[in-house]
C-alpha atoms as one frame of an Amber mdcrd trajectory, in Angstrom:
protein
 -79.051  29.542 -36.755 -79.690  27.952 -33.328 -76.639  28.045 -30.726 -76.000
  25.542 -28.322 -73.042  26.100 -25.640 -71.839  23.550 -23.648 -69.165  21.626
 -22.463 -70.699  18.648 -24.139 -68.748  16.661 -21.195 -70.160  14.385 -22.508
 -72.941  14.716 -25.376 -75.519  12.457 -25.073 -79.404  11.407 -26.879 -80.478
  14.887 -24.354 -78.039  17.294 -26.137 -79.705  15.377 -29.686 -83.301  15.665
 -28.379 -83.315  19.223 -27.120 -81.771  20.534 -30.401 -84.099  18.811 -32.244
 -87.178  19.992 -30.792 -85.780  23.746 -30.656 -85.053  23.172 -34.664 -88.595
  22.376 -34.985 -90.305  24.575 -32.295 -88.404  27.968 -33.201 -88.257  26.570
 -37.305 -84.263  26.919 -37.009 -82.917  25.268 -40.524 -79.515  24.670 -38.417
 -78.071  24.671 -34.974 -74.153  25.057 -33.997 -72.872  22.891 -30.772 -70.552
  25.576 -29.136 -68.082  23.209 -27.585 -66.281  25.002 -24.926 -62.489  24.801
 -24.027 -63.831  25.029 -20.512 -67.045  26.333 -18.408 -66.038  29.056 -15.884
 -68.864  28.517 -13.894 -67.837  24.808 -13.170 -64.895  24.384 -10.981 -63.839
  21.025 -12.949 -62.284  21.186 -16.071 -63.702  18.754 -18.545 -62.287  15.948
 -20.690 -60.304  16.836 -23.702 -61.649  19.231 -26.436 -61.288  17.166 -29.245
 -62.479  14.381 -27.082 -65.628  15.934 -26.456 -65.925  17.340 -30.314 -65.510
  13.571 -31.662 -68.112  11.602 -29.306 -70.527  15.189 -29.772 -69.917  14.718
 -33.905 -70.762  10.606 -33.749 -73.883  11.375 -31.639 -75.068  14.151 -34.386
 -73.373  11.937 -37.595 -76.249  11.895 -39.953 -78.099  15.194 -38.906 -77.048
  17.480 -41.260 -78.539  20.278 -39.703 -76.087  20.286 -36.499 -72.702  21.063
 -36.787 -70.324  20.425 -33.721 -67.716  23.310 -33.580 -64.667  24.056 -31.472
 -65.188  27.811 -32.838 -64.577  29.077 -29.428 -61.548  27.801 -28.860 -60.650
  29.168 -32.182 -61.909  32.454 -31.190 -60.105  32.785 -27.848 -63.307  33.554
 -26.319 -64.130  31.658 -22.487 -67.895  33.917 -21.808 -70.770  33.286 -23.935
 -71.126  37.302 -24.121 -67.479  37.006 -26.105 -68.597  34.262 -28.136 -71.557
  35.457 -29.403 -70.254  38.968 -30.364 -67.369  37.333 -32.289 -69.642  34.927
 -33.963 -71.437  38.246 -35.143 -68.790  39.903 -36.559 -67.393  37.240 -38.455
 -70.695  36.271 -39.368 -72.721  39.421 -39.774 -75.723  38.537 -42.383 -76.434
  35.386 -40.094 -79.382  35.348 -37.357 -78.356  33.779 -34.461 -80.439  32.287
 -31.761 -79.108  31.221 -28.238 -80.616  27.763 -27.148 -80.274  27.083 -23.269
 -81.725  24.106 -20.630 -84.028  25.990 -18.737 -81.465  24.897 -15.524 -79.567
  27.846 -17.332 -81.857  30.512 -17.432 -82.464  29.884 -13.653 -79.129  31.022
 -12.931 -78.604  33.073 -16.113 -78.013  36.027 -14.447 -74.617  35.232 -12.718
 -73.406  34.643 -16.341 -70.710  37.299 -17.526 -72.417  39.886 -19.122 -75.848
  38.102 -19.327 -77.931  41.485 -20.248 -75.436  41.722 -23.239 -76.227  38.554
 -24.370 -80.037  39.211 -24.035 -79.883  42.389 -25.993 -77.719  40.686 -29.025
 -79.516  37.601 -29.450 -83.095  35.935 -29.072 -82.680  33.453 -26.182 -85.114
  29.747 -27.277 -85.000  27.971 -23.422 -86.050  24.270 -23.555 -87.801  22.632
 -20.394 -85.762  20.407 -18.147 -86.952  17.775 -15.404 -87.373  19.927 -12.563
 -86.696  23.325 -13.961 -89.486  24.768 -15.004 -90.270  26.599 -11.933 -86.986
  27.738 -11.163 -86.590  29.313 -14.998 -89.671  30.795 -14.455 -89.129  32.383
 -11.799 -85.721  33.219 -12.209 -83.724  36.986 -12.515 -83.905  36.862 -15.951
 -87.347  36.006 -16.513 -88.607  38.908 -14.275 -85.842  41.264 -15.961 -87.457
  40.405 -19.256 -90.932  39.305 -18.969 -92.049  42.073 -21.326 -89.949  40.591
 -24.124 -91.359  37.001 -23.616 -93.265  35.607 -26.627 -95.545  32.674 -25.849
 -94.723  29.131 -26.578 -97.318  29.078 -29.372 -95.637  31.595 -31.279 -91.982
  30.122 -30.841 -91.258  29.717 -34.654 -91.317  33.717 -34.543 -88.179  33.959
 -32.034 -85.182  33.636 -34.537 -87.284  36.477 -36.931 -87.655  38.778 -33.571
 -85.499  41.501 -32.195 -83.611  41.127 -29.222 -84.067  41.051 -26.365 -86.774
  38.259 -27.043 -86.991  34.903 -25.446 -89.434  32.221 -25.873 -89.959  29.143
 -22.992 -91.217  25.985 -24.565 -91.789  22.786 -22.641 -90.689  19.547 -25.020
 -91.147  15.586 -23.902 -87.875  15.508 -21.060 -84.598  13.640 -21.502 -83.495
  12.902 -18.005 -80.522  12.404 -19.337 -77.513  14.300 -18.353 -73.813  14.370
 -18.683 -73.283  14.774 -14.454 -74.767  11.375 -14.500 -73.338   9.995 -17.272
 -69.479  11.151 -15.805 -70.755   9.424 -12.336 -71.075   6.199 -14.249 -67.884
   6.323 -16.326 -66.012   6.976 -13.086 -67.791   4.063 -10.811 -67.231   1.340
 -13.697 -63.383   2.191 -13.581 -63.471   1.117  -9.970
């Protein structure tokens, strides 16, 4: 089961294209869209929860293999470390992958407990325009370069043992939800 976190402020064709290719590259059967109550590395709330969970679930409607889920808010859990550990418990026979941008895994490391989260779950990190370098070179990449498979065996990360992370470049989206925010503002001018 793949895991995508986000604010999904909003979800757009990138969120859709990413999770597709990571169902396909690391053979997932299903991915979850974690949509936060808020991100506390962003200093501006987002829009409404159930805001964000209804335009997420129209993007997705016909995929039955994503699921757009508010479980976090429902958990009471605000750090990704929190999140995945209670996702764990409650579901315990479940293998859980984390998906990330690779714009996350460049600054990974100044995530709350971002070892933890390493050590409980594989970690699948999808290219994005002008990240690759950055990932690559990033904390969390040195930290764990012993425990990265190669992109040509990516369908074995959900089956590994953490920690275990796989980089895999996919066609780019330049899509993203800054942008799309930028435009929703400047046509209410």
């Amino acid at each position: 089961m793949g895991l995508l976190g986000g604010s999904f402020d909003p979800a757009h064709e990138g969120h859709l294209h990413v999770t597709r290719e990571a169902l396909k590259r690391f053979g997932l059967d299903a991915a979850w869209w974690l949509v936060s109550p808020g991100n506390p590395l962003k200093a501006r709330g987002p829009a409404p929860l159930e805001t964000r969970m209804a335009e997420a679930r129209a993007l997705v409607d016909g995929d039955p293999r994503i699921t757009v889920t508010g479980i976090e808010a429902r958990l009471g859990t605000r750090y990704t470390a929190e999140t995945v550990a209670g996702l764990q418990r409650l579901y315990p026979r479940v293998r859980f992958t984390w998906l990330m941008g690779a714009d996350n895994l460049a600054q990974f490391h100044l995530w709350d407990r971002w070892e933890e989260i390493m050590a409980r779950v594989p970690v699948g990190v999808i290219a994005r325009p002008g990240q690759r370098l950055s990932a690559r070179m990033s904390k969390t990449a040195e930290r764990f370069a012993r425990h990265r498979l190669p992109a040509a065996a990516s369908h074995l990360l959900p089956l590994a043992d953490p920690p275990a992370w796989c980089f895999i470049n996919i066609p780019m989206s330049h899509q993203s939800s800054t942008a799309i925010r930028a435009a929703r503002e400047a046509a209410k001018k």
